[in-house]
Residue frames as a rotation matrix with the C-alpha (Angstrom) as fourth column:
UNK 1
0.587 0.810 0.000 0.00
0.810 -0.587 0.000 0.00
0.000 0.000 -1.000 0.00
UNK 2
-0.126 -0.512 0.849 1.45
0.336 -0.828 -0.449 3.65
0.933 0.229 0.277 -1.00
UNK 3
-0.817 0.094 -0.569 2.08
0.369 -0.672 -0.642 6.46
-0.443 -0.734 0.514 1.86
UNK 4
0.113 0.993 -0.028 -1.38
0.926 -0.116 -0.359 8.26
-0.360 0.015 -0.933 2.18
UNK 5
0.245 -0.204 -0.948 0.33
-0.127 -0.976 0.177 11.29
-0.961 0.077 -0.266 0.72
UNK 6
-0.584 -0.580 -0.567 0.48
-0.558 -0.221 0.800 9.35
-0.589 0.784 -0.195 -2.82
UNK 7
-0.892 0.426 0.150 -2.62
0.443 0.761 0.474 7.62
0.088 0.489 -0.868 -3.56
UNK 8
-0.237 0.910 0.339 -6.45
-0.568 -0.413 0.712 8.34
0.788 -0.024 0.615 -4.18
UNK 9
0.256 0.602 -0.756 -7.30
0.381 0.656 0.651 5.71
0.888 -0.455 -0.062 -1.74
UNK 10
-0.453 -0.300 -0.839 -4.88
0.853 -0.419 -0.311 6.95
-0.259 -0.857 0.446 1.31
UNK 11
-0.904 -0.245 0.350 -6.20
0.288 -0.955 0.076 10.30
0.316 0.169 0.933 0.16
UNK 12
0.147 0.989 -0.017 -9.83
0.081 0.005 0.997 9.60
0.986 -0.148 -0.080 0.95
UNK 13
0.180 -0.443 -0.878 -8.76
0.776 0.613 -0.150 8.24
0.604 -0.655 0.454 4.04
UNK 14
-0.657 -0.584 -0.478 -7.03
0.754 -0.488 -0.439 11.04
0.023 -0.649 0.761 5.04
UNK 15
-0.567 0.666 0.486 -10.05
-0.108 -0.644 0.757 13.65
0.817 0.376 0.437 3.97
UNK 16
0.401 0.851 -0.340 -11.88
0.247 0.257 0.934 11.94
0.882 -0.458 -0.108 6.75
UNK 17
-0.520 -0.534 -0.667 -9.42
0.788 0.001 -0.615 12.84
0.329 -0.845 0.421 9.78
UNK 18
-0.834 -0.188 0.518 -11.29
-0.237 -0.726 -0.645 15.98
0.497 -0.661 0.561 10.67
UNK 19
0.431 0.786 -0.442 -14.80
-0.347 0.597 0.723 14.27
0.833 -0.158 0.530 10.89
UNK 20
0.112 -0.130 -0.985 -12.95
0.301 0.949 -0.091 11.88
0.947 -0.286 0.146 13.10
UNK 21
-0.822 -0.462 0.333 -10.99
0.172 -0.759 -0.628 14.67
0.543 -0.459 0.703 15.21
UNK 22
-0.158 0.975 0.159 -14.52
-0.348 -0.206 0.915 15.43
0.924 0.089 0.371 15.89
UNK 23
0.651 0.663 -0.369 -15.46
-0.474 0.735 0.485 12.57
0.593 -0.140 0.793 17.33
UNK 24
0.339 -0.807 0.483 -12.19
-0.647 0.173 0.743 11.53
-0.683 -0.564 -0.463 19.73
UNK 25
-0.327 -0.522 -0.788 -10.47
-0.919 0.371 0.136 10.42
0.221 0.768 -0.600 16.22
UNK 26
-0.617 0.416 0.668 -13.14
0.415 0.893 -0.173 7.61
-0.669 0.171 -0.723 16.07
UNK 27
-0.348 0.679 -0.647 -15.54
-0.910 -0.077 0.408 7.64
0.227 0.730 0.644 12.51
UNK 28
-0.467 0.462 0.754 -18.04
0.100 0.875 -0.474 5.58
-0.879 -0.146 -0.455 12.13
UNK 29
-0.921 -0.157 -0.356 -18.80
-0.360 -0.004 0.933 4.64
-0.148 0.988 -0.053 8.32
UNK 30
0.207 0.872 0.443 -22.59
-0.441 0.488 -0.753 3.91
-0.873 -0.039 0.486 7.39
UNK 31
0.459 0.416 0.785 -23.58
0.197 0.814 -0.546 1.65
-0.866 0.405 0.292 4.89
UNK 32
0.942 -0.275 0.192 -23.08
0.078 -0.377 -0.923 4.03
0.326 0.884 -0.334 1.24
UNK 33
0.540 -0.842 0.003 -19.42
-0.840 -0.539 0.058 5.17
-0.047 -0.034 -0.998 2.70
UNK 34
-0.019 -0.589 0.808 -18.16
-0.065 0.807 0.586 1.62
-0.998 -0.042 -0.054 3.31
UNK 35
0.626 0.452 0.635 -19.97
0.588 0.262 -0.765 0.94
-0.513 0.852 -0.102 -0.53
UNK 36
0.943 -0.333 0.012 -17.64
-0.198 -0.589 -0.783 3.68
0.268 0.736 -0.622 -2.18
UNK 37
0.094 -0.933 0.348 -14.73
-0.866 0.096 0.492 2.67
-0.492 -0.347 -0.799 0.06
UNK 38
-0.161 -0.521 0.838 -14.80
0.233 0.805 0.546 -0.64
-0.959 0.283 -0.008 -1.27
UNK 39
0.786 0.607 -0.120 -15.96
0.148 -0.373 -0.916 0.47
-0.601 0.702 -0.383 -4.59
UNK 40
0.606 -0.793 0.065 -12.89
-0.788 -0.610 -0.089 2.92
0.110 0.003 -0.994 -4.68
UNK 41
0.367 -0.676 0.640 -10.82
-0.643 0.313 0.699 -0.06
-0.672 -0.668 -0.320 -3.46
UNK 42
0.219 -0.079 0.973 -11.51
0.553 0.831 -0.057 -3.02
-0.804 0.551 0.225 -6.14
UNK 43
0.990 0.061 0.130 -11.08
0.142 -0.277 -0.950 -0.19
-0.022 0.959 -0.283 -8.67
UNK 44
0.651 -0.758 0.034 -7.73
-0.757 -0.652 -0.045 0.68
0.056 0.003 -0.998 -7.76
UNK 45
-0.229 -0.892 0.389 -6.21
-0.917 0.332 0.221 -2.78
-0.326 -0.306 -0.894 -6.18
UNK 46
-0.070 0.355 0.932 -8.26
-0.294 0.886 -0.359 -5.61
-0.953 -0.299 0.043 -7.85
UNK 47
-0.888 -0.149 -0.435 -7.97
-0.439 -0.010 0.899 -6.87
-0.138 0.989 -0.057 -11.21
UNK 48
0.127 0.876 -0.466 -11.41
-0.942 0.254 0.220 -7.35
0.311 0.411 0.857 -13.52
UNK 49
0.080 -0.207 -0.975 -9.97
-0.670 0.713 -0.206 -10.71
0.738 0.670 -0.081 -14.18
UNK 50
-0.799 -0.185 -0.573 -9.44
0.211 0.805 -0.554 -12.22
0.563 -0.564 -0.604 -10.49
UNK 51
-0.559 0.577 0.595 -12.58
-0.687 -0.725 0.057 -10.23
0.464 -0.377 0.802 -9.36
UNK 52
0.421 0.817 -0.395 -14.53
-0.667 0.574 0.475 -13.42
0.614 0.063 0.786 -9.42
UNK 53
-0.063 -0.579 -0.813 -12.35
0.346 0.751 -0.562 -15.01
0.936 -0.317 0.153 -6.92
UNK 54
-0.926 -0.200 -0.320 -13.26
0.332 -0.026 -0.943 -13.09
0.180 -0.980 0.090 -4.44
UNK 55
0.076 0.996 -0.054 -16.63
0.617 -0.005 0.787 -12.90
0.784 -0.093 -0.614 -2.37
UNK 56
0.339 0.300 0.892 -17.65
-0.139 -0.921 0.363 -9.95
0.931 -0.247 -0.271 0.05
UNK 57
0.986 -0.006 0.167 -16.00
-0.164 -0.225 0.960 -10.71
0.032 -0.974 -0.223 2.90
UNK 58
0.106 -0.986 -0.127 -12.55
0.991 0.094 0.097 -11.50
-0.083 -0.136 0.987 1.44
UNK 59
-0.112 -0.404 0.908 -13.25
0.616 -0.745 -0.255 -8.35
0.779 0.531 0.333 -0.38
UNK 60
0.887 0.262 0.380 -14.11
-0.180 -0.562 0.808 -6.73
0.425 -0.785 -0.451 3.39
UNK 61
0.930 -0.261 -0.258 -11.34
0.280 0.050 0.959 -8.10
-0.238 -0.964 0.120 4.98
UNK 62
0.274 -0.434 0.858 -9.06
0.954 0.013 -0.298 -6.88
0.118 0.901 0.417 2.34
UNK 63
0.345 0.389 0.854 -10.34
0.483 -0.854 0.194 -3.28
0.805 0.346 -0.482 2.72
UNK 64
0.891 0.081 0.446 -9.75
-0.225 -0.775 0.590 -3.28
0.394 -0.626 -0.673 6.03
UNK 65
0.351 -0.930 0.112 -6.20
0.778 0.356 0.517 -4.83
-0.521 -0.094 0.849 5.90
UNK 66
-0.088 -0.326 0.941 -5.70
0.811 -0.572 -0.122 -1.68
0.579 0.752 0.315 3.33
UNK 67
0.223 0.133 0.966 -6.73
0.019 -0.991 0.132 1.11
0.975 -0.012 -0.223 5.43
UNK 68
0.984 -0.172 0.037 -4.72
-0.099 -0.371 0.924 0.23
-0.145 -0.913 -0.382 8.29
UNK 69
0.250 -0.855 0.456 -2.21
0.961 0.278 -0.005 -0.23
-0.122 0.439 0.890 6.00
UNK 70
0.815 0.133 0.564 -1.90
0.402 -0.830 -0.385 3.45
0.418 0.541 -0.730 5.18
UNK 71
0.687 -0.252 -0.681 1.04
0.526 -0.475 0.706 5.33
-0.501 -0.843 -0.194 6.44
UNK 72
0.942 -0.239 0.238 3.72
-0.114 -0.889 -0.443 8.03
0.317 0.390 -0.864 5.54
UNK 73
0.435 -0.799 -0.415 7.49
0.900 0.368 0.235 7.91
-0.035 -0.476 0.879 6.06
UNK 74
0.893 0.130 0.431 8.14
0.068 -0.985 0.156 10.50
0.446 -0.110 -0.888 7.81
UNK 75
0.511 -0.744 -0.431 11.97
0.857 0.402 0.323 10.40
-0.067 -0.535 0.842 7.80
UNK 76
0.435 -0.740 -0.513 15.03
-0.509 -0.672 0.538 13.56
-0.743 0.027 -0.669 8.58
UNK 77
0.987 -0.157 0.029 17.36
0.084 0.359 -0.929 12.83
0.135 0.920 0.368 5.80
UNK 78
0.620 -0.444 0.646 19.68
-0.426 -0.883 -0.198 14.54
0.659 -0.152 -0.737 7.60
UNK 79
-0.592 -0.474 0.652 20.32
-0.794 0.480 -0.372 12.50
-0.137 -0.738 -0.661 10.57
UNK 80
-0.169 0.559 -0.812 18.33
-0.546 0.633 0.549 9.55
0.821 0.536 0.198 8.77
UNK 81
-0.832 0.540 -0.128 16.23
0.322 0.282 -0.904 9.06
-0.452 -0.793 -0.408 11.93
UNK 82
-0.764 0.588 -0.264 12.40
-0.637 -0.624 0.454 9.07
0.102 0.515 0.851 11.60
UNK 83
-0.518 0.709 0.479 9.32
0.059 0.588 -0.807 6.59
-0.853 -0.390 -0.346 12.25
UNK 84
-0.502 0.865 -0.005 6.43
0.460 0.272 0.846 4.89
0.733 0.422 -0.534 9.53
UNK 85
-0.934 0.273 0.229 3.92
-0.347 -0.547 -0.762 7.01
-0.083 -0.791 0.606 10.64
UNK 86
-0.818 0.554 0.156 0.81
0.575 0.777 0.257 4.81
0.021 0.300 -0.954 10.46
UNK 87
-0.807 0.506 0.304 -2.79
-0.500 -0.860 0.102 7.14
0.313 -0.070 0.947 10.03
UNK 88
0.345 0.924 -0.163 -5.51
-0.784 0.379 0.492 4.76
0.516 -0.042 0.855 10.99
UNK 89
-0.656 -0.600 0.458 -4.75
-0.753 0.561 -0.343 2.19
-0.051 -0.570 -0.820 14.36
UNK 90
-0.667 0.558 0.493 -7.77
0.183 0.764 -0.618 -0.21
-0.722 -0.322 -0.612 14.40
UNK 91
-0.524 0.788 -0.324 -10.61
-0.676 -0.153 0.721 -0.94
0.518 0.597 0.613 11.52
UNK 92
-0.702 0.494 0.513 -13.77
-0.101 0.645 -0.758 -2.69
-0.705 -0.584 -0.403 12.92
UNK 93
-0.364 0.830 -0.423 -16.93
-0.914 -0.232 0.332 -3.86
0.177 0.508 0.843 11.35
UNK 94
-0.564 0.535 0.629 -19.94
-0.306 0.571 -0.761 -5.28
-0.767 -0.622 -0.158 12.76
UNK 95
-0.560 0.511 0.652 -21.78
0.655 0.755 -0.029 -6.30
-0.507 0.411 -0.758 9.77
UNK 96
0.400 0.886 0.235 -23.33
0.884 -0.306 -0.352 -2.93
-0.240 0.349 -0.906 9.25
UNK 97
0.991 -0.057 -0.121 -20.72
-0.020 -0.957 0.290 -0.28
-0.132 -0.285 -0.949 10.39
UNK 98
0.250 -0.944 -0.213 -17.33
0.900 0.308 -0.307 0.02
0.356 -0.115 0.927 10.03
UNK 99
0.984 -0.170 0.050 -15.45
-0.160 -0.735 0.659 2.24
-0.076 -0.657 -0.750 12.72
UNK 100
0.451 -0.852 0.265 -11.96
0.299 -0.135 -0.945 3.98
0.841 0.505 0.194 12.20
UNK 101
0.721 -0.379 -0.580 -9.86
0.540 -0.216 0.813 4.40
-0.433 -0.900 0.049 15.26
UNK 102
0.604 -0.727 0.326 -7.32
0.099 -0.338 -0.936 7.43
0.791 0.597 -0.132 13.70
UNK 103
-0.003 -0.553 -0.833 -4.28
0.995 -0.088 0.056 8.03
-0.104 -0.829 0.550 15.13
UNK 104
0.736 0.362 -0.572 -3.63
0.425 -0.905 -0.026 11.80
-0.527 -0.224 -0.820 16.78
UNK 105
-0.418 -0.828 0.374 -1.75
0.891 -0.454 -0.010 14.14
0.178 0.329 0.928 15.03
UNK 106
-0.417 0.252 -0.873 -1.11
0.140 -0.931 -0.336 18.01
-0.898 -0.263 0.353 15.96
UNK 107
0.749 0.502 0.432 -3.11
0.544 -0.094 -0.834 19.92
-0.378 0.860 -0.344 13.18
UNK 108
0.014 -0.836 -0.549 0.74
-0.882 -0.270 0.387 21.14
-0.472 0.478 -0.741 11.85
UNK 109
-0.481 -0.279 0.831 1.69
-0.203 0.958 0.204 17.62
-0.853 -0.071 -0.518 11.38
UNK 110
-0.038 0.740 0.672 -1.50
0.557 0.574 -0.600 16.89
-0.829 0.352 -0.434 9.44
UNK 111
0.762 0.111 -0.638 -1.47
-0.328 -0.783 -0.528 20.11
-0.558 0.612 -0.560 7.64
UNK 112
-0.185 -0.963 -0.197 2.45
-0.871 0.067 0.488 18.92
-0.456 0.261 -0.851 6.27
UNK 113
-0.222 0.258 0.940 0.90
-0.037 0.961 -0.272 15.43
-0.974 -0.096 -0.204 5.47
UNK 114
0.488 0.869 0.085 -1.70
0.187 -0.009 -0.982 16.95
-0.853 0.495 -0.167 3.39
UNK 115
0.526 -0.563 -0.637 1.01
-0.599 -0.777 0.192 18.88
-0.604 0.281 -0.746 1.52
UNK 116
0.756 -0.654 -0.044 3.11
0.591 0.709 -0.384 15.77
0.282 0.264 0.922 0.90
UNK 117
0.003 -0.937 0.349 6.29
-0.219 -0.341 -0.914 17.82
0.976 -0.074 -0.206 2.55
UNK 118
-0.087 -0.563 -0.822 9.25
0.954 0.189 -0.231 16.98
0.285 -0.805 0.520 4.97
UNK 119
0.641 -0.319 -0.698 10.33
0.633 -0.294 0.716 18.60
-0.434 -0.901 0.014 7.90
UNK 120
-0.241 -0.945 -0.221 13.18
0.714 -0.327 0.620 19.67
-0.658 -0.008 0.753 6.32
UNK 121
-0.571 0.328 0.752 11.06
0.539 -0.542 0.645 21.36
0.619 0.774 0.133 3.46
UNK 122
0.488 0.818 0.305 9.21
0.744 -0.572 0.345 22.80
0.456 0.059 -0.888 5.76
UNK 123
0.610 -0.207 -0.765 11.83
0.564 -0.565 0.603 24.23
-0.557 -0.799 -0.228 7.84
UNK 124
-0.795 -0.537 0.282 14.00
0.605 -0.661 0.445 25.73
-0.053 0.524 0.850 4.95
UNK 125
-0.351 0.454 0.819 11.04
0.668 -0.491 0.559 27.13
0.656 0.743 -0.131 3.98
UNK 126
0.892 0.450 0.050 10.21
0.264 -0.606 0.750 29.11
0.367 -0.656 -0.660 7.29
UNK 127
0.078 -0.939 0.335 14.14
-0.175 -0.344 -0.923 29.56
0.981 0.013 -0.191 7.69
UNK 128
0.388 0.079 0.918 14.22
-0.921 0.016 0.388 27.49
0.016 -0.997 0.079 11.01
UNK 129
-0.893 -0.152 -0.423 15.81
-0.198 0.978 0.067 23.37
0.404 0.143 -0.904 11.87
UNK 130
-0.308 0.694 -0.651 14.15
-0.177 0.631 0.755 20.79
0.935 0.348 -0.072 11.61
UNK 131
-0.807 -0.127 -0.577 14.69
0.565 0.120 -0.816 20.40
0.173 -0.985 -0.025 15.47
UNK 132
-0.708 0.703 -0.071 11.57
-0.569 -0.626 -0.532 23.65
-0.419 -0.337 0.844 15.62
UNK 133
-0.468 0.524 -0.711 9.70
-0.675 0.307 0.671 21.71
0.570 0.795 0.210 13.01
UNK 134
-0.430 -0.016 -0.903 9.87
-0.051 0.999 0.007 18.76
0.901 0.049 -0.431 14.76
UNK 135
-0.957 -0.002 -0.289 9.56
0.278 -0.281 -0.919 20.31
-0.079 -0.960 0.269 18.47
UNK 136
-0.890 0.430 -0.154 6.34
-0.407 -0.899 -0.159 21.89
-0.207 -0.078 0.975 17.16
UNK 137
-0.111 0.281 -0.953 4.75
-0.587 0.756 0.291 19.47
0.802 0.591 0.081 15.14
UNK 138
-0.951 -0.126 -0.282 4.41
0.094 0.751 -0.653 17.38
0.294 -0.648 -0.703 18.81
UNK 139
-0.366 0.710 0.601 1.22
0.269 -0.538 0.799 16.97
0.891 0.454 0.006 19.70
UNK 140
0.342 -0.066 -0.937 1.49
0.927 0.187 0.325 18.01
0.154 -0.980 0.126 23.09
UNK 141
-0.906 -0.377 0.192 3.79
0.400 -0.911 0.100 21.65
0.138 0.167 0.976 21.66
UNK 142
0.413 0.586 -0.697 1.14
0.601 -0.750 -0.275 24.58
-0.685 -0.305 -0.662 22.90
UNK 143
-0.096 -0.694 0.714 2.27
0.948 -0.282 -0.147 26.65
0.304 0.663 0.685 19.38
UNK 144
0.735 0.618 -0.281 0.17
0.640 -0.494 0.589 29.32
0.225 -0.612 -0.758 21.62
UNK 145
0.703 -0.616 -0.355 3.38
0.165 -0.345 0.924 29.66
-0.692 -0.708 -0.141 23.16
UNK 146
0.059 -0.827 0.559 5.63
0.911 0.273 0.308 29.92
-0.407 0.491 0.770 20.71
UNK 147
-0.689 -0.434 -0.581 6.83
0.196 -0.883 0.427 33.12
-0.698 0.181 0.693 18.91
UNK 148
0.260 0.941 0.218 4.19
0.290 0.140 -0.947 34.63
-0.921 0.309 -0.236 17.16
UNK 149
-0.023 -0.549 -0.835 6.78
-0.971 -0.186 0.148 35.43
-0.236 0.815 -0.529 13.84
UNK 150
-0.637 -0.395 0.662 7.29
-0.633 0.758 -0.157 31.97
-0.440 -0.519 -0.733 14.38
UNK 151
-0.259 0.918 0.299 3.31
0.563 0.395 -0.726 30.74
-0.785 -0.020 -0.620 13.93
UNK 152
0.153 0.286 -0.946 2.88
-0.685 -0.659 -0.310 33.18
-0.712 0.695 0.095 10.82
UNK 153
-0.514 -0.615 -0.598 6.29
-0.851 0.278 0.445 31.55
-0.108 0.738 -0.667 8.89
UNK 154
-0.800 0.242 0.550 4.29
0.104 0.957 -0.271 28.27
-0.592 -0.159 -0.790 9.87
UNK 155
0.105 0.948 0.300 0.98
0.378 0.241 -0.894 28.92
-0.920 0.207 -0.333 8.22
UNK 156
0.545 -0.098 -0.833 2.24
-0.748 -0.505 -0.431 30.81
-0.378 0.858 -0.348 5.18
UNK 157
-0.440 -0.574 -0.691 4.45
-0.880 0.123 0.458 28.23
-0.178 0.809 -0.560 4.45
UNK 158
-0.819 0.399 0.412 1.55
0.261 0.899 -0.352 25.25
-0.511 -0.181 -0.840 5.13
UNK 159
-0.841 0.500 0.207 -0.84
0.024 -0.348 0.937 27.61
0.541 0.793 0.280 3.02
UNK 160
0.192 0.954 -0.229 -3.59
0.724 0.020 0.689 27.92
0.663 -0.298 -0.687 5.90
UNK 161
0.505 -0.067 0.860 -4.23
-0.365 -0.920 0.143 30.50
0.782 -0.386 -0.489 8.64
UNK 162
-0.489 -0.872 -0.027 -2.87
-0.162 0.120 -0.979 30.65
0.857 -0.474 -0.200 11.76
UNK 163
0.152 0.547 0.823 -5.71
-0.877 0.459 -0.143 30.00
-0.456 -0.700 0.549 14.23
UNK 164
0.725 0.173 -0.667 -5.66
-0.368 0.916 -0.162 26.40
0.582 0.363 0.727 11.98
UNK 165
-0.237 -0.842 -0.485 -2.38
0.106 0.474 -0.874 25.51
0.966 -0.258 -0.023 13.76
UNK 166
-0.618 0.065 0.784 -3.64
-0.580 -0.711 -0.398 26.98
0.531 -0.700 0.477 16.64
UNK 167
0.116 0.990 0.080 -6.74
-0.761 0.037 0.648 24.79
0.638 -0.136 0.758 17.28
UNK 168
-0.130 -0.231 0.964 -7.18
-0.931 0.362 -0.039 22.57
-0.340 -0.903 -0.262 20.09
UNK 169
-0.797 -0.234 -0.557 -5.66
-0.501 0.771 0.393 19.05
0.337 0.592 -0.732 19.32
């Protein structure tokens, strides 16, 4: 499965994180959303030709072996340290629902995700190391606190305002 920062499918995925955020980064999927997730799923990872090999519950348990597959490598080049950063911890489904357990990210983090840029791209680009990037980007960092030159260079160079970085994780 691709990083969720190079595919239509990890992109869907990821579209849903604020929904979730919502909700203590649990979604619950009715009936039509699962239908386009898998929908979306056999078009992209199933061939026409082996379609018929598979009945609705390989093709469920498939789906949901794919979307906790999803994740980003989210490595320094620099000091080639860095972690698989995984966006979805637990799929369920009872038969009717399927329920996403996301993992947390600050709304920097996510915002950089969306982008498809490193750390390091972001910090040349706000003329700071990766070490602020990285310090911020925790999701525990209060950017509240943080220079408020600081929290601009951040949203101008993530392309959103600055209350967005701001909001409560």
């Amino acid at each position: 499965m691709a990083g969720f920062d190079k595919d239509e499918f990890g992109h869907k995925i990821l579209s849903m994180y604020s929904a979730a955020r919502e909700n203590n980064y649990v979604l619950r999927l009715d009936e039509e959303q699962i239908q386009e997730l898998k929908a979306m799923y056999i078009d992209l990872y199933i061939p026409v030709e082996n379609l018929s090999h598979y009945d609705d519950a390989k093709i469920m348990r498939k789906l949901m072996t794919a979307i906790v597959s999803i994740y980003k490598m989210d490595k320094d080049p620099m000091s080639n340290t860095g972690d698989v950063v995984q966006l979805v911890n637990t799929v369920n489904y009872d038969g009717r629902y399927m329920y996403l357990r996301f993992a947390k990210f600050s709304p920097m983090r996510l915002k950089r995700f969306e982008l498809g840029m490193s750390r390091e791209q972001l910090a040349e680009k706000i003329g700071y190391g990766i070490s602020t990037v990285r310090n911020c980007e925790d999701f525990l960092c209060d950017l509240s606190r943080q220079p408020e030159q600081l929290v601009y260079k951040l949203a101008k160079a993530l392309q959103c305002e600055p209350e967005e970085l701001l909001s409560i994780n």
